[in-house]
N, C-alpha and C positions, 0 to 999 in steps of 0.2 A: 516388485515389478519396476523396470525403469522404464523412465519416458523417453517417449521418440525426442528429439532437439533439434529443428531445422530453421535457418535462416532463408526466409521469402524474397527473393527482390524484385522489385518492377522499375521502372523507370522513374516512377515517383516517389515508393517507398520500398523501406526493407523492415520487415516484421520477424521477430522471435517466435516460434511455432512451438508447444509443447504437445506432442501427440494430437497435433493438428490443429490447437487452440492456439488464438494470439495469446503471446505473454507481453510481448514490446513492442513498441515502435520506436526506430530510429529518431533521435532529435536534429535536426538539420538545424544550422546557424541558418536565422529569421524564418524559419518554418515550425508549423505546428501541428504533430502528428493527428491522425483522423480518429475518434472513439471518444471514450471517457476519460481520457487522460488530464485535458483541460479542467475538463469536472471535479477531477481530484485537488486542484491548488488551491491553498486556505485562502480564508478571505483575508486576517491579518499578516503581519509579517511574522515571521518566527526566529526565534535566536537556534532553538535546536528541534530537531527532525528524525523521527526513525520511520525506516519504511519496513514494514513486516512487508516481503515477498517484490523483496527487490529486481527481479526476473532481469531482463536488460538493462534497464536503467534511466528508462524514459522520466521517471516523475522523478529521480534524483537528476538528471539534465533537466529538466523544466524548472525545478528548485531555486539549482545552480542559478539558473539564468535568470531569473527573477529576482532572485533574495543571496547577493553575490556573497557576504558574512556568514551565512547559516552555517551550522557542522550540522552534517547529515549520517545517520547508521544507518545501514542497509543491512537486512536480512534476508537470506538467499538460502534454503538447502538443500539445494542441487547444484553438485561441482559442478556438472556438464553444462547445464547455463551458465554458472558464471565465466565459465573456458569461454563458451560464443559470446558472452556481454564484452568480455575482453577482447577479444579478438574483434568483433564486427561491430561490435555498438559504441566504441569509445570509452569504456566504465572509468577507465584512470583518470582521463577528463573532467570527470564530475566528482573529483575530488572529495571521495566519503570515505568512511570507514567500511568495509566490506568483512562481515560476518558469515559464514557457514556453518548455519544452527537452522533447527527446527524452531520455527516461529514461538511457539507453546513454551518450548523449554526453555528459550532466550527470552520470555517472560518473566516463568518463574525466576529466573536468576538473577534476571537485573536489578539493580539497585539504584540507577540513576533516572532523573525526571526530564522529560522533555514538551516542550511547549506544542509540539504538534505529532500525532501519532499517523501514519497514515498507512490501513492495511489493504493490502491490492491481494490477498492468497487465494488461488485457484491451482488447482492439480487437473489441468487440461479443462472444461470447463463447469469444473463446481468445484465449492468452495471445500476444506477439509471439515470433517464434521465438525469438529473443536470450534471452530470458528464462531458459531455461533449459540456454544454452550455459557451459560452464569458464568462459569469457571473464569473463562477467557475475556470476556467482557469484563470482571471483575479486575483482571490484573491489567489492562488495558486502563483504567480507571486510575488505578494504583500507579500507574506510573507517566500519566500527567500532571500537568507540574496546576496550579490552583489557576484556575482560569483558561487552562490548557485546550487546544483545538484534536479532536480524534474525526479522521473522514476517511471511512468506510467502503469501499467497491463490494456491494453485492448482488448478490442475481437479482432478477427480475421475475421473483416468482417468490411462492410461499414460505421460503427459508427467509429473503430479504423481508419481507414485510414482519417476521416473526420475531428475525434479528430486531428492528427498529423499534420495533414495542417495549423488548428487553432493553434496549440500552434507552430510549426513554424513561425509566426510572430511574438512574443513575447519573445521566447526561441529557442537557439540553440539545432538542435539535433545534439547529439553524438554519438548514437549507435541507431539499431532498431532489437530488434531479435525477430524471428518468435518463440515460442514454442509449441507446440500441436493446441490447440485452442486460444492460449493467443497471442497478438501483445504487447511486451514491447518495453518500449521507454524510452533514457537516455538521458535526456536533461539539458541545463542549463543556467539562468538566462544573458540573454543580460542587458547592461545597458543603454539600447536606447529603443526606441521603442514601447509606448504603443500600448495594444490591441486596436480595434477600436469599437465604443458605438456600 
């Protein structure tokens, strides 16, 4: 099934639409988009950053602009988004590495550690199951670097809270903010403690 892909504009903002679900917000020089976006920025600095579900490219501009050093990966698997991040959101801008992978399977395969993980994946507005299976949580774990920050966008309902419990065993949380419909979560790597098979 592919998704719809439409860019919204109003006079104040332009939003990335997947079958009708925000995916972005435009980042304006000295503005800051409306949602949980804010939500998502770690509390400390980061040397390196991956974003599972890089969609426009709002929290890789917010990064940017924040933490001007970081290297950022972004992971994206839908071309037709990354076609409109390009074209209407600025993505070259924000100067990251741009991936076209399946979140899951650019897990399993990476072999590199980064100090902050941050997953924003929704397929119009829920999250893919995976998301909040041991599996993924596990490799999510595995490729924080010892001390490393993971912050979470999940719904605002029984999958989120159920997500949170699981990565509780594994990872400290640090912060949990409600936003609209979104449950984020700022967590960070324990150095004890695996998840359980």
């Amino acid at each position: 099934m592919t998704s719809r892909v439409q860019v919204s504009e109003s006079s104040d903002e332009r939003l990335l639409l997947v079958d009708g679900a925000v995916q972005s917000a435009a980042v304006e020089p000295g503005g800051e988009p409306q949602g949980y976006w804010a939500a998502m920025l770690p509390l400390r600095e980061p040397r390196t950053a991956l974003i599972l579900g890089l969609g426009g490219g709002t929290l890789a501009h917010l990064l940017r602009r924040r933490y001007r050093g970081i290297q950022i990966t972004g992971v994206e698997n839908d071309g037709e988004v990354l076609h409109v991040a390009r074209q209407h959101f600025g993505l070259e801008a924000a100067d990251l590495t741009v991936v076209e992978a399946d979140a899951f399977a650019y897990l399993r395969a990476c072999r590199e550690r980064y100090d902050l993980v941050l997953v924003d994946l929704f397929c119009g507005e829920a999250p893919p199951q995976f998301v909040t299976s041991h599996a993924f949580l596990r490799r999510l774990r595995g490729i924080l670097e010892p001390g490393g920050a993971l912050v979470w966008n999940l719904p605002r309902d029984r999958r989120g809270r159920n997500a949170r419990h699981r990565a509780q065993v594994a990872l400290r949380l640090e912060r949990s903010t409600l936003a609209g419909l979104n449950l984020v979560l700022h967590l960070r790597r324990k150095n004890h403690r695996l998840l359980p098979r």
